[in-house]
N, C-alpha and C positions, 0 to 999 in steps of 0.2 A: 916325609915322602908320601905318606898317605893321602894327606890332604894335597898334596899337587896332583897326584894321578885320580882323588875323588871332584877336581874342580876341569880339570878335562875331560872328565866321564861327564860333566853335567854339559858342559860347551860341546859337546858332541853329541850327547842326547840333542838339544837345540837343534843345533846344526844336523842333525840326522831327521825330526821333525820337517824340516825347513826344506830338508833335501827331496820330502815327499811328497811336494807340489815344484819345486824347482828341478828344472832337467837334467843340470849341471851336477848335481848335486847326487850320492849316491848314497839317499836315508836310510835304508835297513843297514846295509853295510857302518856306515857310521855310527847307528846305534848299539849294533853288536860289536863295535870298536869298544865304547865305555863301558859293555860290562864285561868286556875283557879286563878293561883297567880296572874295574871295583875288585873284578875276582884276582885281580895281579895285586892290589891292596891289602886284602885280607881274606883271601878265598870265601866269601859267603855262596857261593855257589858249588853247585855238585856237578860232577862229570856229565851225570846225564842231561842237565839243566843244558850245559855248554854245547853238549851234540845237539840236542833240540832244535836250541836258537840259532846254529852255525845253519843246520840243515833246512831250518825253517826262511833264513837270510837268504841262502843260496837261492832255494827255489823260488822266494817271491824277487831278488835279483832278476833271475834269467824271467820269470813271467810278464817284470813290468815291459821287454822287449816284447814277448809274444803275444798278449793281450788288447793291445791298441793295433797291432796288423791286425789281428782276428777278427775283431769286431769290425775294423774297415773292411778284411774282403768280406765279412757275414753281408754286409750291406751294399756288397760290390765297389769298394773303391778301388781303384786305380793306383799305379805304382808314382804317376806324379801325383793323384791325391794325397797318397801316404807322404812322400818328399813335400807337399807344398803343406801339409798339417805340421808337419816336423819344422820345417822355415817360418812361419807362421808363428807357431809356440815360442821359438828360439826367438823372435821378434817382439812378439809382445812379453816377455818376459821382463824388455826393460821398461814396459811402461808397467803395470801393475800383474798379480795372480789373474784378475780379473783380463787384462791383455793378453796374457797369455792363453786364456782358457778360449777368447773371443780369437784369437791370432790361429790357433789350432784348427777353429771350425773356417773361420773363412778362408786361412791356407788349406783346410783339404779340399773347400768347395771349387778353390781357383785352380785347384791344379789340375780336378774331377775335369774340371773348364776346359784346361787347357787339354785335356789328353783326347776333346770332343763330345762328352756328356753334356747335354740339355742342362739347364739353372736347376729343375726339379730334380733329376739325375742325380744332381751335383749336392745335392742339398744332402738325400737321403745317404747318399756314403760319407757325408760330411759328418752325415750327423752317428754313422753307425763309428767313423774313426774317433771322436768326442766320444762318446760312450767310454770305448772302450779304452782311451786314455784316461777317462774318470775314474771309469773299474779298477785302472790298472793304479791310480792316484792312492784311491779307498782302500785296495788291499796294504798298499806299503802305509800309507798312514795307520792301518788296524797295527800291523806287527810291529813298528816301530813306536807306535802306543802303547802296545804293551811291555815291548822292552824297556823302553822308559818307564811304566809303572812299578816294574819289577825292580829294577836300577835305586828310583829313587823310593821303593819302601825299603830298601835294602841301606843303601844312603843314611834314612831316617834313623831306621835301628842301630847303625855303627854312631848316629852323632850324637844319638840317645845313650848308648853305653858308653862313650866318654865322658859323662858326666856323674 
């Protein structure tokens, strides 16, 4: 049983990874899924370890929402910039990370567009909603980095004393 709930901890690390440049995808969450599963294994972890990373998940959860508005309205975006960077991302998502980063910026600028902002206007909230969905990118990739390293040195040492 170990070894299945240690090979879903590692598929969900990934996928928790993966979920922190994909929108769909809900990365810290899913990483603090697998070291649920390592500590449901063979408890290597401590209670506090587990408040931590619950509390530490939660808050950068609810920030990757707050973050990317903030930075759009710091630079004045507009409610369809924000909707047309959200359609955008969602869009180029299926062509590459790189489309979707590109999809972000020119849906907030078309929507900056639509809502009556100049090209220039349009640019610079474009570029302040970009930002701040990078921000918001970088902090779930740090935590979810670290959970994974935590995960698999923890990993390491349980496949190291099986032997």
């Amino acid at each position: 049983m170990e070894t299945v709930l240690i090979i879903l901890a590692i598929l969900l690390l990934f996928a928790g990874l993966l979920g922190c440049v994909l929108p769909a995808i809900p990365g810290p969450p899913l990483s603090y899924i697998a070291l649920l599963l390592v500590q449901w294994a063979w408890k290597p972890f401590g209670t506090t370890t587990l408040i931590v990373f619950a509390v530490i998940t939660l808050v950068v959860t609810v920030l990757d929402y707050v973050i990317p508005v903030w930075g759009a309205k710091i630079f004045g975006a507009t409610k369809q910039g924000i909707y047309g960077s959200i359609i955008g991302m969602l869009a180029g998502t299926f062509l590459t990370p790189v489309g979707m980063i590109a999809g972000l910026l020119i849906g907030a600028i078309l929507g900056d567009m639509y809502a009556g902002k100049k090209l220039s206007d349009a640019i610079g909230s474009g570029l302040g909603t970009f930002i701040g969905t990078l921000a918001g990118m970088a902090v779930k990739l740090i935590v979810s980095g670290i959970i994974t390293f935590i995960v698999f040195f923890k990993i390491a040492e349980w496949v190291l004393a099986q032997f």
